[in-house]
MIDREN-849831 format. One record per residue: residue number from 1; residue in three letters; x negated, y, z negated of N, C-alpha, C in turn. Coordinates in steps of 0.1 Angstrom, whole numbers, plus 2048, in hexadecimal, padded with zeros to 3 digits. Layout:
N
NUM, ALA, X, Y, Z, X, Y, Z, X, Y, Z
...
end
This chain:
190
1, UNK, 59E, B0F, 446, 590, B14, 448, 592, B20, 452
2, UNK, 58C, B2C, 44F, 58B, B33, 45C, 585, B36, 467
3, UNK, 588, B3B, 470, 580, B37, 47D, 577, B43, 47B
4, UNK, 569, B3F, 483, 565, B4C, 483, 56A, B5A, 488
5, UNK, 56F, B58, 496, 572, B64, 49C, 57E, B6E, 493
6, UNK, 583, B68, 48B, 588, B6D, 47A, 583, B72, 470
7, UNK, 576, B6D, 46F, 56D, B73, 469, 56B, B82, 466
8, UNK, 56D, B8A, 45F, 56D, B97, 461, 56C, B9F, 454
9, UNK, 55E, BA0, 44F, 55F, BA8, 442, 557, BB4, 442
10, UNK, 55A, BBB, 43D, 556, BC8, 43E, 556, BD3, 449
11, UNK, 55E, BD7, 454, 560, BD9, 45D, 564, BE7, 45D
12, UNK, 55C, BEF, 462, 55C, BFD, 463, 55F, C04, 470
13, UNK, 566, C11, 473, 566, C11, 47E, 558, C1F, 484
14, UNK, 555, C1C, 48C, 548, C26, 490, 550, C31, 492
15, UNK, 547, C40, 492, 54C, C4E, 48E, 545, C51, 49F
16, UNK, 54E, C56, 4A7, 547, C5A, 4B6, 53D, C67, 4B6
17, UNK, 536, C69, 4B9, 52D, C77, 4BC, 532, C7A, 4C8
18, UNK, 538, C83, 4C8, 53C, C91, 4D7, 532, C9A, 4DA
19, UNK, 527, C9F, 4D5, 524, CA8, 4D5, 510, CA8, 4DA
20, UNK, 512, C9A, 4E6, 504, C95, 4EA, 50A, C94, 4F7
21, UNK, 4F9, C92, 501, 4FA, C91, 50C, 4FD, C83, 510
22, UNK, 4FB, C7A, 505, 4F7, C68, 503, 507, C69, 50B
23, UNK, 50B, C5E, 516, 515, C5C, 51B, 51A, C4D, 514
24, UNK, 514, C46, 50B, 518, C3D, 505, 51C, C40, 4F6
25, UNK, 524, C38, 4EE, 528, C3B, 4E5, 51C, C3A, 4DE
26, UNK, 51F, C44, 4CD, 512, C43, 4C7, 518, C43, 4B7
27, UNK, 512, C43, 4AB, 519, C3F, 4A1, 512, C4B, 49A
28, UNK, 516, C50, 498, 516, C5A, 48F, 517, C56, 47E
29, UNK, 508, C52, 476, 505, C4C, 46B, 507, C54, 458
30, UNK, 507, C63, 462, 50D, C6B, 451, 503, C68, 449
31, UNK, 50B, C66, 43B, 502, C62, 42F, 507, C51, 42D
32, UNK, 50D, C4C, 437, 512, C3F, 432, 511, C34, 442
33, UNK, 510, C28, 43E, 50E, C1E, 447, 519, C1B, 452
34, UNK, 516, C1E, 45B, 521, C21, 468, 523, C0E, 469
35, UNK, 51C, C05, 464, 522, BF5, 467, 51F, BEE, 45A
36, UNK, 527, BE0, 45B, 524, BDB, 44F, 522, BD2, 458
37, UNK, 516, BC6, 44F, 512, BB8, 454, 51C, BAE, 455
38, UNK, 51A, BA5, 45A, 523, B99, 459, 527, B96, 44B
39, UNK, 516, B98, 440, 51B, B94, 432, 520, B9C, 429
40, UNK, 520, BA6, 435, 52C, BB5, 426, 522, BBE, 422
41, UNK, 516, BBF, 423, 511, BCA, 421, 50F, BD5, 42B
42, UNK, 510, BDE, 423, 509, BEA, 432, 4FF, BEC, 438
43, UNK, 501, BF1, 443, 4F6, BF0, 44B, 4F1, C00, 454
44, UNK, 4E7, C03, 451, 4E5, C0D, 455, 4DA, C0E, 460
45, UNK, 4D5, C02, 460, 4CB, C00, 46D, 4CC, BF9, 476
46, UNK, 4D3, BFB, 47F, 4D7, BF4, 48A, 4D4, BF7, 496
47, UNK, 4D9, BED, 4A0, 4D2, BEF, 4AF, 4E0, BE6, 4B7
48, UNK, 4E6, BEF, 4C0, 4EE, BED, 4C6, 4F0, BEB, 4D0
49, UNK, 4EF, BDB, 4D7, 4F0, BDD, 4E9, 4FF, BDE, 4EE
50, UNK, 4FC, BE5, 4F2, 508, BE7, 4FF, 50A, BD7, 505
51, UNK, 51A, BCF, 505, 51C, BCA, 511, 519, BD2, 51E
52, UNK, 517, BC4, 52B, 513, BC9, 530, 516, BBA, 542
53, UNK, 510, BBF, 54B, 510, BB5, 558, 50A, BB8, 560
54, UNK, 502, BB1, 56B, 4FB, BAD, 574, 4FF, BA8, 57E
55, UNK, 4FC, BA7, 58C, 4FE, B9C, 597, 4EF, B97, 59C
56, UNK, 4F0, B8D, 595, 4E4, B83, 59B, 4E1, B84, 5A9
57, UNK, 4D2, B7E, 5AC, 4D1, B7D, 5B8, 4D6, B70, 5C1
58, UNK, 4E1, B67, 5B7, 4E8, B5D, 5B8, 4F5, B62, 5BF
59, UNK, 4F5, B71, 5BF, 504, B79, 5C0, 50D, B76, 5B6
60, UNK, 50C, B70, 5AB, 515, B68, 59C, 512, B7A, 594
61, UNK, 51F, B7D, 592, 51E, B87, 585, 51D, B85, 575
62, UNK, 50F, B86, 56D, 50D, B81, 564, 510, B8B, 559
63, UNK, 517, B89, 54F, 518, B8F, 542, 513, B8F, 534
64, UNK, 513, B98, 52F, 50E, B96, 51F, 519, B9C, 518
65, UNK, 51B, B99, 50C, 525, BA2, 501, 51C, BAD, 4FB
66, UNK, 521, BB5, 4F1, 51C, BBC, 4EC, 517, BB7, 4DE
67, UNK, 50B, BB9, 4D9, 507, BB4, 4D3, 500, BC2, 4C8
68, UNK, 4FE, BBC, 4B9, 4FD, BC6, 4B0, 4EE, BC1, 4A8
69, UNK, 4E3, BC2, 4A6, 4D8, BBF, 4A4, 4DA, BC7, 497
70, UNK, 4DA, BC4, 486, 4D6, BC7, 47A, 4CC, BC5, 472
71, UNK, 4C6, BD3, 46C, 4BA, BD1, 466, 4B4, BD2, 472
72, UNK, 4B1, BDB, 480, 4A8, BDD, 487, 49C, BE8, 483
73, UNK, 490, BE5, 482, 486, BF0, 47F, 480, BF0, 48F
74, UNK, 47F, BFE, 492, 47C, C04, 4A2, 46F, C07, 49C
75, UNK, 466, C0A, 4A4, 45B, C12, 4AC, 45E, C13, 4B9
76, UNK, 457, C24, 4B7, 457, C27, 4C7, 44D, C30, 4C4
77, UNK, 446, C2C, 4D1, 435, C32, 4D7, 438, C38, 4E2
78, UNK, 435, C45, 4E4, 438, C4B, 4F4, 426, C4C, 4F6
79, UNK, 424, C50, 506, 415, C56, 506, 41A, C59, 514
80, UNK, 410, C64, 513, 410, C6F, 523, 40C, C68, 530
81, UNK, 40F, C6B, 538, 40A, C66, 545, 3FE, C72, 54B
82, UNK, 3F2, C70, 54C, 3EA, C75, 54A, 3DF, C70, 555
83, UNK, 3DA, C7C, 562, 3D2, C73, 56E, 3C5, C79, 566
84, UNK, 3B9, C74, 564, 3AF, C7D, 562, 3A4, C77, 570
85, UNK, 39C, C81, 574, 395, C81, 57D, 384, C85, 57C
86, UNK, 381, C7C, 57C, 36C, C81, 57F, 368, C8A, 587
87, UNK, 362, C94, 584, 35B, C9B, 58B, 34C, C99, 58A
88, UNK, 349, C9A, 596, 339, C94, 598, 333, CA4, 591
89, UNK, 323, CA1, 58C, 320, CAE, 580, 326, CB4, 574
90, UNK, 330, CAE, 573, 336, CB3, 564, 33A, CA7, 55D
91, UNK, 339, CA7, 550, 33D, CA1, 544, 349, CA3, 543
92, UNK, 34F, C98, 53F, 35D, C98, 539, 36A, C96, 548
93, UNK, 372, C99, 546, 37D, C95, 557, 386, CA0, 556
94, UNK, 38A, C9F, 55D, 398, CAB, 562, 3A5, CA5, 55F
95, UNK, 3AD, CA8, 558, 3BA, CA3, 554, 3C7, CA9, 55A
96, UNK, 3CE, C9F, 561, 3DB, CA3, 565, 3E4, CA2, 562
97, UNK, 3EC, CA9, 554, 3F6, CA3, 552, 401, C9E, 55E
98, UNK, 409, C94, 55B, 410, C92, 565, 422, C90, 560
99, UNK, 420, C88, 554, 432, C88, 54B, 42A, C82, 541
100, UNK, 439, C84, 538, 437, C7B, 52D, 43D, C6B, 532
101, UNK, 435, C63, 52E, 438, C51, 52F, 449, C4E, 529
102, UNK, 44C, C43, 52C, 458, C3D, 525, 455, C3E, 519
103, UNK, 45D, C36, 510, 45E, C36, 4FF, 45A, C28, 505
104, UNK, 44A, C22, 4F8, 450, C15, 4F7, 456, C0C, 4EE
105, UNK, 45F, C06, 4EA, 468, C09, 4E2, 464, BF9, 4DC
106, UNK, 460, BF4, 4CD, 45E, BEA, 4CA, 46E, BE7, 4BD
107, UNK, 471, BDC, 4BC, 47C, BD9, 4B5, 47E, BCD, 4AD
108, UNK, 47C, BCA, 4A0, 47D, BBF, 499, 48A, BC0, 493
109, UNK, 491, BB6, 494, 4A2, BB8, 48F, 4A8, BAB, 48A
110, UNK, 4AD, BA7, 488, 4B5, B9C, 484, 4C3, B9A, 48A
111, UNK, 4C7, B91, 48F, 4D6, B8C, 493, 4D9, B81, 488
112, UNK, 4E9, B86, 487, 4ED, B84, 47C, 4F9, B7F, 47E
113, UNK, 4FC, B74, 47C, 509, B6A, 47D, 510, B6D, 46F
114, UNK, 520, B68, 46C, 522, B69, 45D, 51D, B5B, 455
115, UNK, 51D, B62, 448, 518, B56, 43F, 51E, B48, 441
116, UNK, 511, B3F, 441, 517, B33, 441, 515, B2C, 454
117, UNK, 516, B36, 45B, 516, B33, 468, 50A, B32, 46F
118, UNK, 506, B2F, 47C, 4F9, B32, 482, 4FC, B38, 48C
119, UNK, 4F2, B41, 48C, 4F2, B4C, 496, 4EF, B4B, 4A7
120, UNK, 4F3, B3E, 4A6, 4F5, B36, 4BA, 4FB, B42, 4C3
121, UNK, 506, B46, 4BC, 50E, B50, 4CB, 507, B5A, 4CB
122, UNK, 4FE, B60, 4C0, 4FC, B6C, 4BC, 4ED, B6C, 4C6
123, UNK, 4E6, B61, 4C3, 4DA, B5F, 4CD, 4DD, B60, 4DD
124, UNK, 4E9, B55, 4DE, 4EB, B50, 4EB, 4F0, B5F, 4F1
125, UNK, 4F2, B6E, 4EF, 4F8, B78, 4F2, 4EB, B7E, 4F3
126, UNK, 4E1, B80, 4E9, 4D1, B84, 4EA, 4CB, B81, 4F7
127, UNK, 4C9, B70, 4F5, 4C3, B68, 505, 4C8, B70, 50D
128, UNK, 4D6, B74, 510, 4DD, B79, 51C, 4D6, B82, 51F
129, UNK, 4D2, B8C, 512, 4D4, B99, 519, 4C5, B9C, 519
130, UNK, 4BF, B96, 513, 4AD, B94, 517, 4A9, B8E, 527
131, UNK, 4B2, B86, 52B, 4AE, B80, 539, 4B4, B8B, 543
132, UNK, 4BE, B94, 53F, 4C4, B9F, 547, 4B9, BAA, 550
133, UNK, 4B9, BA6, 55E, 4B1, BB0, 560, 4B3, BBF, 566
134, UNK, 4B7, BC2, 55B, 4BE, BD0, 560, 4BC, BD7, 54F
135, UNK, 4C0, BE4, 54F, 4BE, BF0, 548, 4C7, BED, 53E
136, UNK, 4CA, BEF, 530, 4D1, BEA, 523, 4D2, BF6, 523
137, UNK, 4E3, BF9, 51C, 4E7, C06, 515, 4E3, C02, 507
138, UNK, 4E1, C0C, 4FF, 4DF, C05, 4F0, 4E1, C11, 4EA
139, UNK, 4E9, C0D, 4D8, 4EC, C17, 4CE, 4E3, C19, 4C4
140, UNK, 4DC, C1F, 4BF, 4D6, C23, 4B8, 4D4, C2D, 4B2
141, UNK, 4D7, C32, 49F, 4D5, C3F, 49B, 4C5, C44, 49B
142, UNK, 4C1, C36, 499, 4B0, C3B, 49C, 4AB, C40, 4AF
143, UNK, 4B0, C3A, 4B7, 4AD, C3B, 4C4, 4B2, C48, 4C9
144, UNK, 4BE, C52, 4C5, 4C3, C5B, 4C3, 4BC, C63, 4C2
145, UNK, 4B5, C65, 4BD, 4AE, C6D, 4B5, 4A2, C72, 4C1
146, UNK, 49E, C66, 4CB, 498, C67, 4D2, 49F, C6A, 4E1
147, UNK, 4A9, C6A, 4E6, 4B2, C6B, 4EE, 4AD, C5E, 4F7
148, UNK, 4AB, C4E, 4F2, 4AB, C44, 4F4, 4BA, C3D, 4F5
149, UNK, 4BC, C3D, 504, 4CC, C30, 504, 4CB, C26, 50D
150, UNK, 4C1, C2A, 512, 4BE, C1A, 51B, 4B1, C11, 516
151, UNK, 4AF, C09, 51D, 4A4, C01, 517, 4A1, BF2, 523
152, UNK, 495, BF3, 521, 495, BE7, 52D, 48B, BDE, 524
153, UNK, 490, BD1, 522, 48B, BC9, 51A, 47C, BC3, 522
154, UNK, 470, BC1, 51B, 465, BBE, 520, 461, BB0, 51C
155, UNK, 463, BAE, 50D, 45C, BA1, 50C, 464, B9F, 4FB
156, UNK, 469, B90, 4FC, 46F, B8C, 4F0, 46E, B83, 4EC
157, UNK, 46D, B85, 4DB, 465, B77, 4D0, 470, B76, 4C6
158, UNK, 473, B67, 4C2, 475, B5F, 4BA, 470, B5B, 4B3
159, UNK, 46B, B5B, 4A5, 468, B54, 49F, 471, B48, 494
160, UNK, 471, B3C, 493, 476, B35, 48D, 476, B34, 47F
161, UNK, 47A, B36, 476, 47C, B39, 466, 481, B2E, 460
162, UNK, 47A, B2A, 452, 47E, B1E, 44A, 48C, B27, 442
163, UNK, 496, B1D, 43D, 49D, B26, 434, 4A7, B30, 439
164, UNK, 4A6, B34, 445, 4B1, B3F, 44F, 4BB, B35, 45B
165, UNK, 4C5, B34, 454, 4D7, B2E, 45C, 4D7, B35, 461
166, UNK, 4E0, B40, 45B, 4E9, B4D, 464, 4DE, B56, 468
167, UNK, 4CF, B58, 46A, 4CD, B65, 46C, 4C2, B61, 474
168, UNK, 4BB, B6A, 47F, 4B4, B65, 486, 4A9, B72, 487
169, UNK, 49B, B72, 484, 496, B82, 485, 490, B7F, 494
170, UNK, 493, B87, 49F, 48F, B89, 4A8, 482, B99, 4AE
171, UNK, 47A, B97, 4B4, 472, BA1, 4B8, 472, BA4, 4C7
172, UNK, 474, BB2, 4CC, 477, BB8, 4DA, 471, BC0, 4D8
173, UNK, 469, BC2, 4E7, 45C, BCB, 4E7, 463, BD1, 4F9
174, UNK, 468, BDB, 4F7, 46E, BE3, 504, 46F, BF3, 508
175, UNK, 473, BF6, 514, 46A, C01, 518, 47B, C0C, 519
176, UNK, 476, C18, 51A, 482, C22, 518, 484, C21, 527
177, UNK, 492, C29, 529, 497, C26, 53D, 4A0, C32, 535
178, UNK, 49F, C3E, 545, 4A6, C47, 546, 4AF, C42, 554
179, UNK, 4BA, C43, 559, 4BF, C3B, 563, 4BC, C51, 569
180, UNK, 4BD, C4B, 57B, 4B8, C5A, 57E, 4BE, C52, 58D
181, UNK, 4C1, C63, 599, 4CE, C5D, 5A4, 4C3, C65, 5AA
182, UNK, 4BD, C5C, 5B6, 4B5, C66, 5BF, 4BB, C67, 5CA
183, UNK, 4BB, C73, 5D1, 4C3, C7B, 5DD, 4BB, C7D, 5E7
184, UNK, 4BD, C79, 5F4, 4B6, C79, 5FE, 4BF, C83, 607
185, UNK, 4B8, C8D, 60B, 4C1, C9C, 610, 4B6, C95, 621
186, UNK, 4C4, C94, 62C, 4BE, C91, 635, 4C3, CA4, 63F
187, UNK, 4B8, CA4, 646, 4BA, CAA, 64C, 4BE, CAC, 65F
188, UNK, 4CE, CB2, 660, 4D0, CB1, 66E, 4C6, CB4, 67B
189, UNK, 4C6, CB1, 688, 4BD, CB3, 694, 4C4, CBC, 69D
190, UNK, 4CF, CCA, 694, 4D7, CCC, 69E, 4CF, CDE, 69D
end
C-alpha cells in the first residue's frame, strides 16, 4: 500500500514571474494550469498560502506549512475612505477624499486531500493558519491581478457536507495588508 506522503500524481513545476514588484513567488498561468489536484486534474484556480511562523505571546514559535486551496472563487470589494462633513445651511456635505480602503477579499475554496483519504492534515494546516495572528503571504493569478500578496484573515466557515471524504469546501472572508516600515527621523539638540 502506499503511503501518502508518496502520493504524487500529476505534479507540475510552477513557471516563476521576474518581471513584478510581488517579492513572493507567483505562478505565471499561460494558457495552461500551473497545478494539478491531488486527483490529476488541472487546476487553474487556486489560492496559495505561503508557509509561514509566529511567536506567541506564550514566547512558543508557532508554524504553519504551506498550504494550496483548489477550485478557489475570490471576490474582492475595495471602497474609498471618504470623511464627509455637514455644513450648517447647505444641502448635501463636503467630501474628503482620503485613500482608497484595503481589498476586501472573500474566498470559497476547497481543500483537497488525495482520493480515498480525509483531508485531516490539510484542515489541521488551515486551523493553523486561520488562528495566525499575523499577515499571510499568498499566491494568486487572480490576486495578481490586483497587486494582492498579503492577507489578514477575518472570519472563517466550515460547513459540513454529506457525501465529501477527501474534500472539505471552506469559506474566508479577509482583508488586503500592504506590510509598510515607518521611519522616525529624530532630530539632534546640538
Amino acid at each position: 500500500m502506499m503511503k501518502r506522503s508518496d502520493y504524487k500524481i500529476g505534479e507540475s513545476e510552477p513557471v516563476i514571474i521576474t518581471n513584478t514588484d510581488n517579492p513572493y513567488k507567483q505562478v505565471d498561468a499561460g494558457n495552461k494550469a500551473p497545478y494539478f489536484n491531488p486527483v490529476g486534474n488541472p487546476d487553474d484556480v487556486d489560492l496559495e498560502i505561503q508557509a509561514g511562523s509566529y511567536t506567541g505571546d506564550d514566547k512558543k514559535t508557532y508554524n504553519w506549512p504551506e498550504l494550496k486551496l483548489t477550485g478557489a472563487l475570490i471576490n474582492i470589494t475595495q471602497t474609498k475612505n471618504i470623511v464627509t462633513t455637514s455644513v450648517a445651511g447647505r444641502s448635501g456635505t463636503v467630501k474628503e477624499y482620503i485613500a482608497m480602503g484595503d481589498y476586501a477579499v472573500d474566498i470559497v475554496a476547497t481543500v483537497t486531500a488525495p482520493n480515498g483519504d480525509s483531508a485531516l492534515d490539510e484542515m489541521a494546516a488551515l486551523i493553523a493558519i486561520k488562528t495566525a495572528p499575523v499577515s499571510l503571504k499568498v499566491n494568486s493569478a487572480f490576486l495578481l491581478k490586483y497587486d494582492i500578496y498579503n492577507l489578514v484573515i477575518k472570519d472563517f466557515k466550515v460547513e459540513q457536507q454529506a457525501g465529501r471524504y477527501s474534500t472539505q469546501v471552506v469559506k474566508i472572508s479577509a482583508i488586503s495588508d500592504t506590510p509598510y516600515i515607518i521611519e522616525q527621523n529624530v532630530k539632534s539638540n546640538s
